[in-house]
Phi, psi and omega in degrees: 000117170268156161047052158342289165322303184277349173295287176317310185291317197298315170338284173322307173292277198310353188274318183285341180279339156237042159262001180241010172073014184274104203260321166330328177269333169285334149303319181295319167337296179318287178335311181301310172324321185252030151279329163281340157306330209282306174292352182237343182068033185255131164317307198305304168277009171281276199324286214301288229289345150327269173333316188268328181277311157358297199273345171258339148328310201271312169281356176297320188277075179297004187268354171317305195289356193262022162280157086040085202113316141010273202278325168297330195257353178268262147062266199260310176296322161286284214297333222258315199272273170353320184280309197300311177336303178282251189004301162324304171318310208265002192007069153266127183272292174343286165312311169303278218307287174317329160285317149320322190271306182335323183280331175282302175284349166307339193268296185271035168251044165223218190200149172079226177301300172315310162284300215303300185310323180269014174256328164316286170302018180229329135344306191287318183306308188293313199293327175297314166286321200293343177271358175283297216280003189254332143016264166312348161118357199281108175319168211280308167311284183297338162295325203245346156272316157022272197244000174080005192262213185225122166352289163331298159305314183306305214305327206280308175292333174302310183310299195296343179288290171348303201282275180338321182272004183079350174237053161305318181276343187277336187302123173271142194313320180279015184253334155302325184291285168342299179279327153320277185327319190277327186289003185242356209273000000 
């Protein structure tokens, strides 16, 4: 685990963001997070920076809460972000890891529409930094081991982020080559 300190603050901040309900600041977090994923390649602030965009996704969308299950698995996800918090503090690594995957393994311990649904944003989630850290310069092939996704998938999203932003026409011939390349690499 790199940059512990700022993993605690990004932690902390996300906690008051959401007991005050900002979900624009647990997104802007996420973000911070993964511009230091992009510079240390540490798995530990990829999942973080995962985990924390999942969670302002998953609160953006309020109809979560009137599901089946709810309450248990939100729950279980603040307490998980309290634990890591204290670990940090306590710059237990052992404990930080274990509570992170706990934010993980919550999803199956829940059932019906809701699982479906938060294994979906946490899908999206993952294709979405991995397409911020390939962004940020990290190849494609690597970005997407990472994160767990399929060339492909990262390949589909990077495009359509592109295609939506208008800069499909800005791409200069070797940054197209580039990206041919990382996609076969």
């Amino acid at each position: 685990m790199q940059e512990s300190d700022n993993l605690l603050r990004i932690f902390k901040e996300t906690r008051k963001a959401v007991n005050s309900g900002d979900v624009a600041q647990i997104k802007n977090l996420s973000n911070q997070t993964t511009n230091t994923a992009a510079l240390t390649n540490d798995p530990d602030n990829i999942a973080v920076a995962v985990v924390i965009y999942a969670l302002s996704k998953i609160l953006e969308r309020g109809n979560y809460r009137n599901l089946s299950g709810w309450n248990k698995f939100y729950k279980n996800y603040i307490s998980a972000i309290d634990n890591i918090i204290t670990s940090l503090e306590k710059n237990d690594e052992q404990v930080f890891k274990k509570n992170l995957e706990l934010i993980r393994t919550a999803i199956e311990k829940i059932s019906g529409k809701l699982k479906e649904y938060i294994q979906d944003v946490f899908r999206k989630a993952s294709i979405n930094k991995a397409s911020r850290l390939y962004e940020h310069g990290l190849s494609m092939e690597r970005t997407a081991s990472l994160l767990g996704v399929s060339l492909y998938e990262l390949a589909g999203y990077a495009g359509e982020r592109g295609h939506m932003e208008g800069t499909e026409t800005n791409v200069n011939i070797k940054q197209r080559i580039k990206l041919v390349m990382d996609f076969f690499a």
